[in-house]
C-alpha positions in Angstrom: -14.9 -127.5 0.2 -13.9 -126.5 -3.2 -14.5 -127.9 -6.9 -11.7 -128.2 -9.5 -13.8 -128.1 -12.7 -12.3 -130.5 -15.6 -14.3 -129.0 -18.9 -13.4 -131.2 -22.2 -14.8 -128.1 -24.8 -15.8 -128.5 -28.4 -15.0 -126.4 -31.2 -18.3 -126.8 -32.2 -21.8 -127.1 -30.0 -22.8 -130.2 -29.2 -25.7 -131.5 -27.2 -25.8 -131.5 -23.5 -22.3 -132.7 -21.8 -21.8 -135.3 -18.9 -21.6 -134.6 -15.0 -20.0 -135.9 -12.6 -19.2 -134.8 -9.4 -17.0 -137.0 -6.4 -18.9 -136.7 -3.6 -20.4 -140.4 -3.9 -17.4 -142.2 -5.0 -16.1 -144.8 -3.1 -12.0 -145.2 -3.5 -10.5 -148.3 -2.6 -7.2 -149.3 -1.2 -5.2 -149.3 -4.4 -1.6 -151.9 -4.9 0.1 -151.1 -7.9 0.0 -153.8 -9.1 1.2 -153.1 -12.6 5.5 -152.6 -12.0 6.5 -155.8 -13.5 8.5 -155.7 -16.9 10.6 -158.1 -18.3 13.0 -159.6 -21.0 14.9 -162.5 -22.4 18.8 -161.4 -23.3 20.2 -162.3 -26.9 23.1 -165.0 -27.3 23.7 -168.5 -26.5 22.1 -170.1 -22.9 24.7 -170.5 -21.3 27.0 -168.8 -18.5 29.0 -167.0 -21.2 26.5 -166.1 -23.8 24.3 -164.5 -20.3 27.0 -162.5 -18.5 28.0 -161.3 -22.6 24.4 -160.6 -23.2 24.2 -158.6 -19.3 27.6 -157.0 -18.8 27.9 -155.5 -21.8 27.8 -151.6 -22.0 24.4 -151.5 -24.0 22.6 -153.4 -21.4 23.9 -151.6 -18.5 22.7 -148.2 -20.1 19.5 -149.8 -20.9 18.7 -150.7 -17.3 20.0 -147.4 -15.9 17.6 -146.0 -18.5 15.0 -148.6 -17.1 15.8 -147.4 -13.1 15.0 -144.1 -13.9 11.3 -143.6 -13.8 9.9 -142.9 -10.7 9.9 -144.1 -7.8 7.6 -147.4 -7.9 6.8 -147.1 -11.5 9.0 -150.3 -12.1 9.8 -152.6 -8.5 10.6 -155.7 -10.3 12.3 -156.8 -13.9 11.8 -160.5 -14.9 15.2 -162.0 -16.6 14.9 -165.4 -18.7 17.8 -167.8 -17.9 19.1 -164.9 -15.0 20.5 -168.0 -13.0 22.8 -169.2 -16.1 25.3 -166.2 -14.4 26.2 -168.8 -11.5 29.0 -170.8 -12.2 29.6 -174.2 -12.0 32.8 -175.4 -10.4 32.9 -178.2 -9.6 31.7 -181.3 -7.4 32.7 -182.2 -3.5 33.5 -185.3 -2.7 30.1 -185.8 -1.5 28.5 -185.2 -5.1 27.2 -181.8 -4.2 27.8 -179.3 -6.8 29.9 -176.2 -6.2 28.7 -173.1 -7.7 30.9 -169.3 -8.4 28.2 -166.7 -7.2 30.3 -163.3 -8.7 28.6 -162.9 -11.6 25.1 -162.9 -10.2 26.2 -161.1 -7.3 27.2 -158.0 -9.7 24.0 -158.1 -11.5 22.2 -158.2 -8.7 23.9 -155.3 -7.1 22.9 -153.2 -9.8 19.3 -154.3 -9.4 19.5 -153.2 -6.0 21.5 -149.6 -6.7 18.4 -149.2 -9.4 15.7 -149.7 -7.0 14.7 -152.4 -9.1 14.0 -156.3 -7.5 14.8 -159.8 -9.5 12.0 -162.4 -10.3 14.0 -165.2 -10.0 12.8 -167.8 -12.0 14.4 -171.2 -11.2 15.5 -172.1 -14.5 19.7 -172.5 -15.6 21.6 -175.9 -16.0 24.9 -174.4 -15.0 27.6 -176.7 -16.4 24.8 -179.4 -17.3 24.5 -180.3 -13.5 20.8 -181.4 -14.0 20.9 -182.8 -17.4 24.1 -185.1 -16.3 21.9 -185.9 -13.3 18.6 -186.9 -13.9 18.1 -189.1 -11.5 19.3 -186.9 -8.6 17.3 -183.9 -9.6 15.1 -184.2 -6.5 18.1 -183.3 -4.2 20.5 -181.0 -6.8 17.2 -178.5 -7.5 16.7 -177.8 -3.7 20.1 -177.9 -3.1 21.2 -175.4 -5.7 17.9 -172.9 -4.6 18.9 -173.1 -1.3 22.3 -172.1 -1.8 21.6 -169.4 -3.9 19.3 -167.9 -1.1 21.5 -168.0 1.4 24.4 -166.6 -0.2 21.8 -163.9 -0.6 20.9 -163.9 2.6 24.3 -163.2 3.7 24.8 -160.6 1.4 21.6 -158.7 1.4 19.5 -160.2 4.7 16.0 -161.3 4.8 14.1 -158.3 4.6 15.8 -157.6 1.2 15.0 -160.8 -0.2 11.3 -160.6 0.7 11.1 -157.6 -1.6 12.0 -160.3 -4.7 9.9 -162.8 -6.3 10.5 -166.2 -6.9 9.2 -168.7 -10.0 9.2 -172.2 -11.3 11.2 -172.5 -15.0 9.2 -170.6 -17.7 6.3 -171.7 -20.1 7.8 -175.6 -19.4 5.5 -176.8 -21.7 7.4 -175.3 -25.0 10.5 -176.6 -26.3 12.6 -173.8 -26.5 12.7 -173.4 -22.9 12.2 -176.9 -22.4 15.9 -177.4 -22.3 16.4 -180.2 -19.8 14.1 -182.0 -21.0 11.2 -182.3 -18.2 8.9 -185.1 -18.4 5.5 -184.7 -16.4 7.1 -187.1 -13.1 10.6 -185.1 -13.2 8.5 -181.3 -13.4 6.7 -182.0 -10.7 9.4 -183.4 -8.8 11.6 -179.8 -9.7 8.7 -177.7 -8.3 8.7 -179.5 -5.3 12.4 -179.4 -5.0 12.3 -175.7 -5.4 9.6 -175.4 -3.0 11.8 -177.1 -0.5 14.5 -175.2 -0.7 13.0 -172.0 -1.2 11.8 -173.3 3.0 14.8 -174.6 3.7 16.9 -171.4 3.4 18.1 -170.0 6.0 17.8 -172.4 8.4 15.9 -171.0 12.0 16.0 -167.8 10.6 12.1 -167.4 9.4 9.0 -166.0 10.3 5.9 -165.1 8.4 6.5 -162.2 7.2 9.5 -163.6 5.4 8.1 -166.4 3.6 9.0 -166.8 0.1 6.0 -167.5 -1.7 6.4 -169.2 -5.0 5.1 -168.4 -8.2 4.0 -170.9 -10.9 4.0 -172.6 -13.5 4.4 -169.6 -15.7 2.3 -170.8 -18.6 0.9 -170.5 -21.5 -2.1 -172.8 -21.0 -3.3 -174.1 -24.1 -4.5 -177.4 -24.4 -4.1 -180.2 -22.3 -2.9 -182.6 -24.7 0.0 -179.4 -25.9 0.9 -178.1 -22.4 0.3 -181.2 -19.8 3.3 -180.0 -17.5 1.0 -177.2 -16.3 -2.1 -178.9 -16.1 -0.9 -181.2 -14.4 0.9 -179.1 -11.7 -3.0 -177.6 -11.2 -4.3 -180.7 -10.7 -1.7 -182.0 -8.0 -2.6 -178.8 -6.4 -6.1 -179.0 -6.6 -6.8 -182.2 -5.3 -4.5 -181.3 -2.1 -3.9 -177.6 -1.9 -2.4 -177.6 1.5 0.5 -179.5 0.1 0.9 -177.6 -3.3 4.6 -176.2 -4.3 2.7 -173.2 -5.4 1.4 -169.8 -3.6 0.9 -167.5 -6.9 -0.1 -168.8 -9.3 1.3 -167.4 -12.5 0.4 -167.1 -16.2 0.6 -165.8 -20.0 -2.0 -164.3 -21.6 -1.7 -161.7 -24.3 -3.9 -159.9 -26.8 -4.6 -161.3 -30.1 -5.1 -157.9 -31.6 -3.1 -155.1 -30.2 -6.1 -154.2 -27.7 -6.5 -154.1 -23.5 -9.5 -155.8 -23.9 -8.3 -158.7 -25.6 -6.0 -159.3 -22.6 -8.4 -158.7 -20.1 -11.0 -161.6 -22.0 -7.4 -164.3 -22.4 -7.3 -163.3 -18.6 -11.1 -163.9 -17.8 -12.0 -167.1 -20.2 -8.7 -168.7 -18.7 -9.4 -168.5 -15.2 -13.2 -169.4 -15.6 -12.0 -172.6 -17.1 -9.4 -173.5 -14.2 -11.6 -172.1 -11.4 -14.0 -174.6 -13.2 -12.0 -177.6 -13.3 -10.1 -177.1 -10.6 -11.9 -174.7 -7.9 -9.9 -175.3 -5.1 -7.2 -173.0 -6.7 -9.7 -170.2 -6.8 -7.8 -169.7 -3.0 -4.0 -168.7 -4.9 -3.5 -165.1 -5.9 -3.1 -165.3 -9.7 -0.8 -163.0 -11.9 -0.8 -162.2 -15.4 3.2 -162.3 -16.1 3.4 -161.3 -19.6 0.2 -159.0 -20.3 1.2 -157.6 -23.7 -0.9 -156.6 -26.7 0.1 -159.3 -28.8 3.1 -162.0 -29.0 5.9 -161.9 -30.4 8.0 -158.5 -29.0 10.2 -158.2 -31.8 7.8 -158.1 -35.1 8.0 -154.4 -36.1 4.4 -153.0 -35.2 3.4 -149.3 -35.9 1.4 -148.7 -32.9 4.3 -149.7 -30.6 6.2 -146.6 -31.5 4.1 -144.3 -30.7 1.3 -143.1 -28.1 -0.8 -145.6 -28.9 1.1 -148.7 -27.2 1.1 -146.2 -24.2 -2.6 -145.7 -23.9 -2.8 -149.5 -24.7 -0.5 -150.3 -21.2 -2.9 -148.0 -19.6 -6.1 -149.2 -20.7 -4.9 -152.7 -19.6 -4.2 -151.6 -15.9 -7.5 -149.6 -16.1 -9.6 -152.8 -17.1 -7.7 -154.7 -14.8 -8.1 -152.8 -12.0 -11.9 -152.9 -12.7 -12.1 -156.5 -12.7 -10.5 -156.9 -9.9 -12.9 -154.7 -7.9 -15.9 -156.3 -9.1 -15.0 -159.7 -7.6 -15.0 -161.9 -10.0 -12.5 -164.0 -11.4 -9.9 -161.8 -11.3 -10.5 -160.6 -7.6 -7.3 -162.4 -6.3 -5.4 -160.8 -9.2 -1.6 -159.8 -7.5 0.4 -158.6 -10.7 0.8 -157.9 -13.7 4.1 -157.8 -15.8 4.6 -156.2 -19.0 7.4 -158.2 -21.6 8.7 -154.6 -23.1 12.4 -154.5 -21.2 14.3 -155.8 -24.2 16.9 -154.0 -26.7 15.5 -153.0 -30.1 17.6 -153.3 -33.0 17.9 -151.6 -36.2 16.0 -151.1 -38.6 12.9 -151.7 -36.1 13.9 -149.6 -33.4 10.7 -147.6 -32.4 8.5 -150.5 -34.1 9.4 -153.8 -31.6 7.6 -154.1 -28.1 10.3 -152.3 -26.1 9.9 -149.6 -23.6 13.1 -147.6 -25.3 14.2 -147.2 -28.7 18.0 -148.2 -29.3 20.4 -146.9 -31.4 23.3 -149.0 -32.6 25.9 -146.1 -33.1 28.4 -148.6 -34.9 30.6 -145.6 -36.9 31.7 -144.2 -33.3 34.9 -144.9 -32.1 34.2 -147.4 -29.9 30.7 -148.2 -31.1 28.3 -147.1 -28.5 24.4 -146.9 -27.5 21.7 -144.6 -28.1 18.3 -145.1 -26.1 15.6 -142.6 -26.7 12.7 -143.1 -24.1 9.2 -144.0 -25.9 5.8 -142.8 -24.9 4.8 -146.3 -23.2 8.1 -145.5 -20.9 6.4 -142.2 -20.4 3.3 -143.9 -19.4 4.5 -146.4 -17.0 5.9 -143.0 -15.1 2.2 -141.4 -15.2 1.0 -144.7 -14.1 3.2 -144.0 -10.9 2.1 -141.0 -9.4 -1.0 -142.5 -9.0 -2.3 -142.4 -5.3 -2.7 -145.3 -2.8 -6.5 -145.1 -3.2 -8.2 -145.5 -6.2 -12.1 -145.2 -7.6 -13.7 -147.3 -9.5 -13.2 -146.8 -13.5 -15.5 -144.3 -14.9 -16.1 -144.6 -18.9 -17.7 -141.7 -19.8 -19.7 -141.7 -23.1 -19.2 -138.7 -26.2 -21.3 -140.2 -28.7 -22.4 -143.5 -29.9 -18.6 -144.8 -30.4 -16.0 -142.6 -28.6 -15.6 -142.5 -24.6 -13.3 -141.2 -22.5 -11.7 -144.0 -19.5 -11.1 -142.4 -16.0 -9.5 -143.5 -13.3 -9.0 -140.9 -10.1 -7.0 -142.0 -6.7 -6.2 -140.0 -3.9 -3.6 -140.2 -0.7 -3.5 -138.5 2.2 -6.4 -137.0 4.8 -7.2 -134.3 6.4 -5.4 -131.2 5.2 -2.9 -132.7 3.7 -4.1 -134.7 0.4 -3.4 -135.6 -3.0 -5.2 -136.4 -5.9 -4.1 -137.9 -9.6 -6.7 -138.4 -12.3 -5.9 -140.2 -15.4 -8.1 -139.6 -18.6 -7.5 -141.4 -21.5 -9.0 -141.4 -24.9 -10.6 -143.7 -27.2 -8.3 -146.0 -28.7 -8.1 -145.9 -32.4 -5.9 -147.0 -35.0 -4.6 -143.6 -36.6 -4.5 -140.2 -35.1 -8.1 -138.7 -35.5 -9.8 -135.4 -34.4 -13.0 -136.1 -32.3 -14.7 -132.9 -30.8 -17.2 -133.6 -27.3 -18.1 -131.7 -24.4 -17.6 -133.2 -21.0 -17.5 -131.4 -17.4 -15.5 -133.6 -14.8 -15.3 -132.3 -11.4 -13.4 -133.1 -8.3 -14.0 -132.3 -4.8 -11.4 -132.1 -2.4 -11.7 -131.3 1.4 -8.3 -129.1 2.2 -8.2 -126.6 4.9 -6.1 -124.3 2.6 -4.6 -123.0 -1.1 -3.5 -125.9 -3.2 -2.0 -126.3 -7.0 -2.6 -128.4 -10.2 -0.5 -129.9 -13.1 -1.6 -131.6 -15.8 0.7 -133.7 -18.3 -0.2 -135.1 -21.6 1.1 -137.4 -24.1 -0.4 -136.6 -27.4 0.5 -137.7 -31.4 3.3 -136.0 -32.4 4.1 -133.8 -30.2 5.4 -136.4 -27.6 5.9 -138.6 -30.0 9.8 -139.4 -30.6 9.6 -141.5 -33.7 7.4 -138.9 -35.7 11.2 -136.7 -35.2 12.8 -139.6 -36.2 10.8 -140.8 -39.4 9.9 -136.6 -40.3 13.9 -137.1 -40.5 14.4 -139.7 -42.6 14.4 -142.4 -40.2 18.6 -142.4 -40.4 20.6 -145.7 -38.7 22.5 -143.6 -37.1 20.7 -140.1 -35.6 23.4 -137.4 -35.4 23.5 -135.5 -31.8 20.8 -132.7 -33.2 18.3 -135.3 -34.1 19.1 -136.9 -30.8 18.2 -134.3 -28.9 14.8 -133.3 -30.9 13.7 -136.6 -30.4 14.6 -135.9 -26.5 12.7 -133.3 -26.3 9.6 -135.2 -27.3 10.2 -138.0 -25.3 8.6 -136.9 -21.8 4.6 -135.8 -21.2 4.4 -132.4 -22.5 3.3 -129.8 -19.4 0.0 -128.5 -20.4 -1.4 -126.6 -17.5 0.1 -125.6 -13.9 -0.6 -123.4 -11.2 -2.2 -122.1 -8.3 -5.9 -122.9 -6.7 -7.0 -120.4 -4.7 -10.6 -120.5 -5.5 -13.3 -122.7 -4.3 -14.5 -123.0 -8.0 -11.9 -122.8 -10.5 -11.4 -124.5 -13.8 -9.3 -125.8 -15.8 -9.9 -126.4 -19.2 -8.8 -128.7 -22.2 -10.5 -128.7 -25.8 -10.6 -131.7 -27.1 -10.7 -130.9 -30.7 -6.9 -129.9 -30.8 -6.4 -133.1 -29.3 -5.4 -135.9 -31.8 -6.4 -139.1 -30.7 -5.3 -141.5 -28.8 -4.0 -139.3 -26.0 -3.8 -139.5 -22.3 -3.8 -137.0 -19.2 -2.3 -137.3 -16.2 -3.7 -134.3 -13.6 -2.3 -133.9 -10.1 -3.9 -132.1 -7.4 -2.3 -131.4 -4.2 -2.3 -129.6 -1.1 -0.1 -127.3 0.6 0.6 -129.5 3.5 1.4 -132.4 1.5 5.0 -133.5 2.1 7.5 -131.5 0.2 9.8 -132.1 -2.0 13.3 -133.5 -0.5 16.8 -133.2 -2.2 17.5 -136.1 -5.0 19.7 -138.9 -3.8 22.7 -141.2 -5.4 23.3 -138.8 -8.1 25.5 -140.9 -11.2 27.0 -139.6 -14.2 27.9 -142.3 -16.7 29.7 -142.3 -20.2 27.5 -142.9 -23.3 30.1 -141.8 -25.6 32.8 -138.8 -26.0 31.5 -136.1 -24.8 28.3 -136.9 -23.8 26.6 -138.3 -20.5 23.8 -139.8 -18.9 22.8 -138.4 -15.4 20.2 -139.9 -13.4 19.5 -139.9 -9.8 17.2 -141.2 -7.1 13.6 -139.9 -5.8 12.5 -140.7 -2.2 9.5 -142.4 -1.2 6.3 -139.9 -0.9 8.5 -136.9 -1.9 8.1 -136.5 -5.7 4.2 -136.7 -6.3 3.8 -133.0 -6.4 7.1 -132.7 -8.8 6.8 -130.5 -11.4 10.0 -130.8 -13.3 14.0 -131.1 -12.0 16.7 -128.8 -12.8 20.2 -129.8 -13.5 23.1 -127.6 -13.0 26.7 -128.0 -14.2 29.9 -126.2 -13.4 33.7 -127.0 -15.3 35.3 -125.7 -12.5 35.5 -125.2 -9.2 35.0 -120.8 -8.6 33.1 -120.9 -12.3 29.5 -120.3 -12.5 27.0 -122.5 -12.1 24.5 -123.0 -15.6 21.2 -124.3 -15.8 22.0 -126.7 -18.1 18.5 -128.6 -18.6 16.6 -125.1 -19.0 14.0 -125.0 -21.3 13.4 -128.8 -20.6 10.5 -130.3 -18.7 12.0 -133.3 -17.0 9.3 -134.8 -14.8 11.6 -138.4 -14.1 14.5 -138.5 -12.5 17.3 -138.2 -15.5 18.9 -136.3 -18.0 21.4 -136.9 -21.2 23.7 -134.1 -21.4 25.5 -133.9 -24.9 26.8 -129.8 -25.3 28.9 -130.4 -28.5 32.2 -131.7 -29.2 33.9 -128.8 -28.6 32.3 -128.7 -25.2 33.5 -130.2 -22.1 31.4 -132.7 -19.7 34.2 -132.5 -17.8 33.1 -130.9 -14.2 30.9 -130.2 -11.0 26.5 -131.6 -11.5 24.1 -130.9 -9.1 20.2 -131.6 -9.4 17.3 -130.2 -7.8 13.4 -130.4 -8.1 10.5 -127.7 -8.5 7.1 -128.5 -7.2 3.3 -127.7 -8.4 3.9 -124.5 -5.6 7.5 -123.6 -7.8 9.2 -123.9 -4.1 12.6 -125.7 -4.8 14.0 -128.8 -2.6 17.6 -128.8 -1.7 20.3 -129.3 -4.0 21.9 -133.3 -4.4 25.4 -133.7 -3.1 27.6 -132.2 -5.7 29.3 -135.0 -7.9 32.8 -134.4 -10.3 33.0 -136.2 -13.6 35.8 -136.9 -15.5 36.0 -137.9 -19.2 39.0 -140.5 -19.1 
């Protein structure tokens, strides 16, 4: 048995410090819950104004950007009006409609090359089939889901599909997604129709591990008398949940003042009133699908840009996480999805609720796209490594109004184990010094040496839109700005290294700290799985002379990661150069920009150190060519 002492040190003495040690703590199987983002593309509703809005090059960089965290940090992206990409054709003489699939097909591809699963929410009118049709919506919604699935089917098989999640039409009760016009008889008729054909797909072909549960009804839930479509959808299922079109069941609630806890209590007073009024529904899983800070993604906020939206999206999987543990309402919590997938645009592009600020780069020649990855991305890729087993949350009182929020998992057994911690500080408004002393320690049972790494995201320092405002805050960031604010984009490497000891320590003083900030430390053991060679390495254009290059992890291979390496030759016989030396690159891409008199032109290769600084195999070696 040996101890890895976490000391939090003042500058200054303060009175006696907290203790804790883990040989009482209890860790619980842990789902992670928390991979869910999600967006509503720009443009007109309809098939055009969708596939311009998803095909074009902006977006496509933006999801590649999106696919490459971690492995698990995002399993599923929610798409408003997805479904306007099928095509209506045109009817068969028996009335049923006929509907192009290419479109969606593509899209969905890329989902699946990106590791990345649809929530399908049931809600297009391709070519006005059910506004032209009221009266036949009962058979044209289950026959247009059931189609849809088994074109799927065919394409991507059962087990595929089980990985995506399926929903009613979203937040039916307001008029701006209420565009066909639902009245309380035809909604519930829809979800029913969608129920049936969500069964009815693919024919024989079922079992239960295949079922596709339903979500719904994707509300806001606010009065009775303002949203009766959802209401009223609990109360068919309540008085007979056997027959209810539902198996999740699925709603909005954000904060009302930037904070976690404010989304936690919208979480908690809603369910106490429908577990109330309707308590046969206390049976259905129940997920939180758009558990931001505050409405309204695109009104420019300050504390979106920086660390303290990342310690925010943290706080509210910490809180949740404890609520569901203590059995109470939120006990049969599934998921949570976070609204931050969509493009920013200028002159907010740090300041809207996105997890990537965008750069319009309108003077290039084409125009082109410039994402710079913001410290909530950055925390959604800490939130990753986090083990399959998790304790419960730990706050751990400074003084009379600072604590520090802990939350420590662990995989493995035996001699080979893993442990991640997260620590993260009080929330506050503005950066702020605060100097305590607190002694953390772990226990870990491991028959031999191991090694730590600790990663923080701090004010400033990883804090890409301090570069760009220290700057000037310019429209249009010219490549050495670019690649300053790159270089503060990822969790800054504070500590690393051996454990040989059965006692050792590792220590962080607070009172350099500006608050908020957040820690991510990894412990692991020798025997722990090692690192194996990155897969499906891509190099894709941003703009002349300049690339992005991202690859893919694989599954319980990357949690003792330190950083990757990427390596570039021109030609064939020439040297190989480091070129990503000097950076700490902890997720799995890179933008490589060497100067316009520079060639991308060439031979990449990637590779990944671990906590031990043993190296896994290269990647297949991939040529790029600028056309």
């Amino acid at each position: 048995m040996w101890r890895l002492l976490l000391l939090l040190l003042p500058l200054t003495e303060l009175p006696s410090h907290a203790h804790y040690t883990s040989s009482d703590v209890v860790y619980h199987p842990l789902p992670h819950f928390w991979t869910g983002v999600g967006f509503c593309p720009a443009g007109d509703i309809n098939y055009n104004g969708i596939s311009a809005a998803l095909e074009s090059p902006s977006m496509q960089l933006h999801l590649r950007l999106i696919g490459a965290l971690p492995i698990g940090a995002i399993t599923h992206i929610r798409i408003h009006w997805l479904l306007e990409l099928v095509q209506f054709l045109e009817y068969s003489t028996e009335g049923v409609p006929q509907y192009d699939y290419e479109k969606f097909d593509r899209f969905v591809d890329l989902l699946q090359e990106l590791h990345m699963s649809p929530v399908l929410e049931f809600m297009a009118n391709p070519g006005d089939v059910f506004t032209a049709n009221p009266e036949r919506n009962w058979f044209l919604w289950e026959n247009f889901v059931k189609s849809i699935i088994n074109h799927q089917l065919a394409r991507h098989g059962a087990t595929r599909l089980s990985s995506w999640r399926y929903e009613t039409w979203n937040e039916p009760d307001l008029l701006n997604y209420n565009r066909i016009n639902f009245t309380s008889a035809s909604y519930l008729e829809y979800v029913q129709a969608v129920r049936r054909g969500l069964s009815k797909a693919g024919g024989r072909r079922k079992s239960k591990q295949l079922y596709r549960a339903l979500r719904g009804p994707a509300g806001l839930f606010k009065s009775e008398q303002r949203h009766p479509l959802c209401w009223e959808l609990l109360e068919v299922c309540n008085q007979q949940l056997a027959k209810c079109p539902i198996d999740i069941l699925s709603y909005h609630r954000k904060g009302l003042d930037g904070s976690a806890q404010e989304i936690l209590n919208g979480s908690l007073a809603l369910l106490t009133k429908i577990y109330h009024d309707y308590p046969q529904l206390q049976q259905l899983p129940v997920a939180n699908d758009e558990a931001d800070p505050i409405a309204g993604w695109d009104t420019p906020r300050d504390f979106q840009s920086d660390v303290r939206y990342a310690a925010t999206l943290i706080a509210t999987v910490m809180q949740h996480w404890q609520a569901k543990l203590e059995g109470g309402v939120l006990a049969q919590l599934e998921s949570l999805s976070h609204d931050n997938a969509f493009l920013s645009y200028h002159p907010y592009e740090f300041s809207q609720r996105t997890l990537l600020a965008h750069f319009r780069m309108n003077e290039t020649n084409p125009p082109h796209s410039q994402f710079v990855q913001k410290p909530v991305y950055a925390a959604l890729g800490m939130l990753a490594k986090l083990g399959t087993r998790a304790a419960d949350l730990e706050v751990v009182n400074m003084d009379s109004k600072h604590s520090v929020q802990v939350l420590r998992s662990i995989s493995g057994n035996g001699a080979a184990q893993y442990m991640a911690t997260i620590f993260l500080s009080p929330e506050q408004a503005g950066p702020q010094l605060t100097a305590y002393h607190h002694k953390y320690t772990l226990n870990m049972s491991i028959a031999n040496e191991s090694a730590f790494i600790t990663e923080l995201l701090v004010p400033h320092s990883t804090d890409p839109a301090h570069v760009w405002q220290q700057a000037g805050s310019p429209a249009y960031p010219n490549a050495t700005l670019r690649e300053a604010m790159r270089r503060a984009q990822t969790p800054r490497l504070y500590e690393t290294g051996p454990i040989w000891q059965y006692n050792s320590e590792l220590v962080v003083n607070s009172a350099h700290l500006p608050l908020p900030w957040l820690m991510l430390l990894r412990v692991c053991s020798a025997a722990w799985p090692k690192l194996k060679r990155p897969q499906q390495l891509e190099i894709v254009e941003v703009t002349k002379s300049e690339v992005f290059i991202r690859w893919s992890e694989q599954a319980r291979s990357t949690q003792c990661l330190k950083s990757y390496e990427v390596w570039f030759r021109e030609r064939a016989g020439s040297d190989w150069l480091h070129i990503s030396q000097g950076w700490h690159l902890p997720y799995p891409s890179f933008q490589y920009a060497p100067g316009e008199n520079n060639s991308v032109n060439g031979f990449y290769k990637v590779r990944g150190v671990d906590v031990f600084n043993e190296h896994s195999a290269f990647s297949q070696i991939v040529e790029y060519l600028e056309l």
